[in-house]
C-alpha positions as CSV (number, residue, x, y, z in Angstrom):
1,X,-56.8,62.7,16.5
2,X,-54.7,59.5,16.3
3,X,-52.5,59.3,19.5
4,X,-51.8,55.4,19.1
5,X,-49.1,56.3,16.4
6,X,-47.3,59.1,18.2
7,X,-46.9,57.3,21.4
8,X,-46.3,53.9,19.6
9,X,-42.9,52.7,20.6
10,X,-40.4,51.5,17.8
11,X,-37.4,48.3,18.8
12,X,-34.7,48.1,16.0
13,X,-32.4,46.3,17.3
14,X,-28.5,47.4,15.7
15,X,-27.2,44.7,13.5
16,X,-24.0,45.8,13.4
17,X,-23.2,45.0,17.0
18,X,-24.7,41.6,16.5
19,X,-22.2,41.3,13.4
20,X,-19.5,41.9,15.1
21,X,-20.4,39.7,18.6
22,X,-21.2,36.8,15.6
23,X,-17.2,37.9,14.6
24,X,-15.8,37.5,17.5
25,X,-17.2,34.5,18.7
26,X,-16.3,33.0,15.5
27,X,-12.8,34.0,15.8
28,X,-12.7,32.5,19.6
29,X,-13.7,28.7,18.3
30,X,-11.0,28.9,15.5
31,X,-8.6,29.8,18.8
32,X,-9.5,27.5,20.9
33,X,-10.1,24.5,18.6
34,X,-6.4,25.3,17.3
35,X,-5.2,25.3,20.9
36,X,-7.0,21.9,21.9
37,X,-5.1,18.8,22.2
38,X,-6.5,16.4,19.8
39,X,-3.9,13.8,21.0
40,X,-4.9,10.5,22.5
41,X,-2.1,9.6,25.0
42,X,-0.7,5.5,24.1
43,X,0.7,3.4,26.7
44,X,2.6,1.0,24.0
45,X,3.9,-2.6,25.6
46,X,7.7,-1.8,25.5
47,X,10.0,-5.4,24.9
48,X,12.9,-6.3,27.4
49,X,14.3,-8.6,24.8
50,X,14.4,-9.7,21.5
51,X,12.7,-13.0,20.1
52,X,14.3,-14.9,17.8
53,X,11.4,-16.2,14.9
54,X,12.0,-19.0,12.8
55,X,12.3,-17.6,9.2
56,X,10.6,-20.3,7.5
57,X,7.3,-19.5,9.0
58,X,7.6,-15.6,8.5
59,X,7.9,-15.8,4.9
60,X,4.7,-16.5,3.0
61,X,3.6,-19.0,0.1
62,X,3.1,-17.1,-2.7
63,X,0.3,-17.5,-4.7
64,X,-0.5,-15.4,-7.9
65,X,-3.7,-15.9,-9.8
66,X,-3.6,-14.6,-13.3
67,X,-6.8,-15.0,-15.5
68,X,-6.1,-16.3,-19.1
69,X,-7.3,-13.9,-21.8
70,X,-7.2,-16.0,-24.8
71,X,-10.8,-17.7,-23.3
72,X,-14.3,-16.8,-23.1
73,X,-15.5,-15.2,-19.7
74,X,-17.7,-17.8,-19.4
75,X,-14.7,-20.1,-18.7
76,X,-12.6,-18.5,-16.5
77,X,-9.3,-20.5,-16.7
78,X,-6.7,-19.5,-14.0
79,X,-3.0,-20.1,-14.0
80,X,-1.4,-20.3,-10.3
81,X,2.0,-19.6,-9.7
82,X,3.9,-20.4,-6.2
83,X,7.1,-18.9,-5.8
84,X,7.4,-18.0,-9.1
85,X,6.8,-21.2,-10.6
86,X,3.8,-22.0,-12.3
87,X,2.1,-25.1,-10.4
88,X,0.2,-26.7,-13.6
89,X,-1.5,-25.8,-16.9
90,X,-5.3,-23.3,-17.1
91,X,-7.8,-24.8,-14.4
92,X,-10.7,-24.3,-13.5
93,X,-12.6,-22.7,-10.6
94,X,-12.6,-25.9,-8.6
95,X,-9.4,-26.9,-9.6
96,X,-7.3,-24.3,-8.7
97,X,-8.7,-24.0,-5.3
98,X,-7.7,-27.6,-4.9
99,X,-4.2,-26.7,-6.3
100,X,-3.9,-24.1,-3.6
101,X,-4.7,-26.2,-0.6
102,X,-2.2,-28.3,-1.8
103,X,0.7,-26.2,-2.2
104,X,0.1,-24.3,1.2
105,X,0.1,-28.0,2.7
106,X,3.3,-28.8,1.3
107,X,5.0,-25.7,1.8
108,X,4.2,-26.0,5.6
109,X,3.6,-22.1,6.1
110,X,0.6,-20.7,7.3
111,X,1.0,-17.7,6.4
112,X,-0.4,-17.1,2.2
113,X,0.6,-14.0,0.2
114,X,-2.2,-13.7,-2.5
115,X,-0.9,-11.8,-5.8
116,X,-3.9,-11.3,-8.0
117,X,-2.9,-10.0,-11.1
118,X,-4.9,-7.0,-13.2
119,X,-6.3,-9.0,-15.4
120,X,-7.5,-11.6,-12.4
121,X,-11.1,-11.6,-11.6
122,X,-11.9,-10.3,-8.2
123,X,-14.4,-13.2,-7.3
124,X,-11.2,-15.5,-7.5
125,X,-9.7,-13.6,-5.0
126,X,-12.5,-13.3,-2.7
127,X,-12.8,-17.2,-2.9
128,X,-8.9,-17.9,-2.2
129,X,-9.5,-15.5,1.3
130,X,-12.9,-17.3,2.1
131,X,-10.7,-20.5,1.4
132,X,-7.7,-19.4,3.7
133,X,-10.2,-18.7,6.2
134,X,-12.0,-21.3,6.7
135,X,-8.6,-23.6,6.8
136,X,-7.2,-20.8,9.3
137,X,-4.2,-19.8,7.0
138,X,-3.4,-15.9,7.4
139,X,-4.2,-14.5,4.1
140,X,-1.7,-11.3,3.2
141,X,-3.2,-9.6,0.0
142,X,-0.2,-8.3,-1.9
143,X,-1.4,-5.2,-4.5
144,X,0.9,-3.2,-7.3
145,X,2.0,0.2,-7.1
């Protein structure tokens, strides 16, 4: 006689109806995150009048460093250009950093548009924002399209 199987009881739980609760929740989220206001509300300062800026301190000194390809790497000659105009012959490192301060200085504008050109190493660049830094210029990287 085995009575423990006939009076064993069996749990199966339906998977289907857990599919389809699994569904529907799924399909509430997707509603509700569609219907949630992801906005941040901005309370912008609003101006009563126009100022008037003096121009000559908006617009920046230009400067664009352009690496000389005919040298070695081991080199690195720059050319710097203000305004369009080139400022002097190849220099070096040391060199053109003093060239810089010295056309921001005479130009009388804080503000320093640097141009690097693709060819211009990107430690050159670096050093030109340290340097407008540390003689509290505002550096404004300008970049191709």
């Amino acid at each position: 006689m085995n009575l423990n199987q006939r009076n064993k009881i069996k749990i199966e739980g339906g998977m289907a109806s857990m599919t389809d609760l699994v569904f529907l929740l799924l399909i509430f989220f997707i509603i509700l995150s569609l219907m949630a206001n992801n906005q941040t509300p901005l309370d912008l300062p609003q101006a009563n009048e126009s100022t008037k800026t003096d121009p000559e301190r908006i617009t920046p000194t230009v400067i664009v460093l352009n690496r000389v390809p005919e040298e070695s790497d081991s080199q690195k000659l720059y050319q710097v250009s203000q305004e369009g105009e080139p400022l002097s012959g190849l220099l070096d490192y040391e060199a053109m950093k003093s060239e810089i301060s010295k056309a921001v200085k005479n130009s009388g504008k804080t503000k320093v548009r640097i141009a690097g050109e693709k060819t211009a190493y990107y430690d050159a660049v670096f050093q030109v924002l340290i340097l407008a830094q540390s003689q509290e210029w505002q550096p404004v990287l300008a970049f191709d399209k």
